[in-house]
N, C-alpha and C positions, 0 to 999 in steps of 0.2 A: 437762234433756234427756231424762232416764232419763221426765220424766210424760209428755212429749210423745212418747216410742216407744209406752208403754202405752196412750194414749188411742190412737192409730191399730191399737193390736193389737186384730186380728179373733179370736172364741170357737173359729174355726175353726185359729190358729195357736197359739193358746195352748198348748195341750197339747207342742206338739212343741218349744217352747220350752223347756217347764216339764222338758222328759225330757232335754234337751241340758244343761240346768242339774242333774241330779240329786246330781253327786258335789260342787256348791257349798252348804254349810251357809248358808240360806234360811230368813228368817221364813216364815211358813204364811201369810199373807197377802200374799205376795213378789207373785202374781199374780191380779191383783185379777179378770182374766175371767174363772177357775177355781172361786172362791166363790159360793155359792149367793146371794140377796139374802138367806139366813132363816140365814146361819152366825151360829153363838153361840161362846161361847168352850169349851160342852162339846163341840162339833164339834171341835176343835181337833184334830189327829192328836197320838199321844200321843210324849213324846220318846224317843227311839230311845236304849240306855245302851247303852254302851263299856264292857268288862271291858281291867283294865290287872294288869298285875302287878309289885310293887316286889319287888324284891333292893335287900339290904345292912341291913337292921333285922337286928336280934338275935332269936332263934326264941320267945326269953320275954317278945316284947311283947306288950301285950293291945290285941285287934282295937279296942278303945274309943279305946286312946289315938291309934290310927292315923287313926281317924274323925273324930275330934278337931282333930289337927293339920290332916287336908288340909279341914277346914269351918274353921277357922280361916286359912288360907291362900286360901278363896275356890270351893272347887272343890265343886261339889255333889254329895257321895258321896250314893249310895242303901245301900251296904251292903259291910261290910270282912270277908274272910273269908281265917283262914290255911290255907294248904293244907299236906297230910299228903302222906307216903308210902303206898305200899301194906298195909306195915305198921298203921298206924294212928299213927306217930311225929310229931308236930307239926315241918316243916317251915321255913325260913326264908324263903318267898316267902309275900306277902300279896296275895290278891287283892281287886280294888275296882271297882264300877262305878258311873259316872258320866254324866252326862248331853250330849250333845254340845249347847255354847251359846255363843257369840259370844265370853263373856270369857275361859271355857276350850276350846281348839280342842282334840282330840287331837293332832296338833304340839308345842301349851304345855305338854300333861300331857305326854308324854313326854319333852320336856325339862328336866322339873323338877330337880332334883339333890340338894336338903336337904330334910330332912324332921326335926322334933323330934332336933336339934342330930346328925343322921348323914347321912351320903352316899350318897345313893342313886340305884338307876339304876329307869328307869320301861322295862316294852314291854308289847308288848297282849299278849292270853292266847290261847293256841291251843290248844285244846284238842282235840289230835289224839292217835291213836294212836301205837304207835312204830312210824317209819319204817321200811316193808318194801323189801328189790330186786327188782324187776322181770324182771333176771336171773337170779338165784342163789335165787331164795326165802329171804335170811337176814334178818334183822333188824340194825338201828342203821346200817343204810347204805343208798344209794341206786343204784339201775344207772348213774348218771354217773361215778358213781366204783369202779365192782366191777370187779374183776379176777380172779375167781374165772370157773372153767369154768359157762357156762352151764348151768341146767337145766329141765327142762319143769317147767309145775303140774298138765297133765294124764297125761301119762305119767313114767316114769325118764326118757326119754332127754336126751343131752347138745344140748339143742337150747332154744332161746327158744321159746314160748307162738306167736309168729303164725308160725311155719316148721311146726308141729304138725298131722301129719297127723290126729289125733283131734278133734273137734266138742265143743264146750260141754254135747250131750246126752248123748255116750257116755261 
């Protein structure tokens, strides 16, 4: 059924197919109106890696044997790296990225749980700053949750940023 929709898709609908499908993990050749007659397999676009990070290993494992286990389990790392403190202190979370492919989803990697005879837990890596409020200008919270008197960022006063009679230039 799936060859008989493709053969009637027009060059002209292809694209808007191909963008309704974006957030489905798709062979590169999923649609066939899209490729050139002259794609090679160095055309290929290249695969997009997923950074995850494990909790629950011991802070004195070595990045090797982590690379190790999860290529032994299937999963095609590109590269295990443990993360530090500010300090420079070697930390308990390993980070790792992977390639997103059919027999590992990111779904499957996150739900992994063992790893080299320990229990662990998978999520992706965010590497963001630490969360400011919107409200109060403090740090490690958010204005959903502040209950502190508001304050401006452009002036003292006890007021939220868009009530602010002052301008972004002054």
């Amino acid at each position: 059924m799936a060859k008989k929709f493709f053969d009637r898709l027009t060059t002209r609908e292809a694209p808007h197919l191909q963008r309704l499908a974006d957030d489905i993990p798709l062979p590169w050749d999923f649609f066939p109106h899209t490729i050139s007659s002259t794609a090679t397999e160095e055309s290929k676009p290249a695969r997009k890696y997923r950074k995850k990070v494990i909790k629950g290993l011991p802070a004195d494992t070595a990045e090797g044997e982590i690379f190790e286990d999860l290529d032994a389990q299937g999963i095609p790392v590109q590269k295990v790296h443990q993360l530090q403190t500010k300090g420079g202190e070697k930390n308990a979370l390993f980070q790792f990225a992977a390639p997103s492919c059919p027999e590992w989803t990111p779904t499957k990697i996150v739900n992994l749980n063992s790893l080299g005879y320990c229990r662990i837990s998978i999520r992706r890596y965010c590497h963001e700053g630490p969360q400011m409020c919107h409200r109060c200008g403090r740090f490690v919270h958010l204005a959903d949750h502040c209950f502190v008197v508001p304050r401006c960022f452009r002036c003292p006063g006890p007021h939220l940023v868009d009530t602010c009679h002052l301008t972004k230039d002054d």
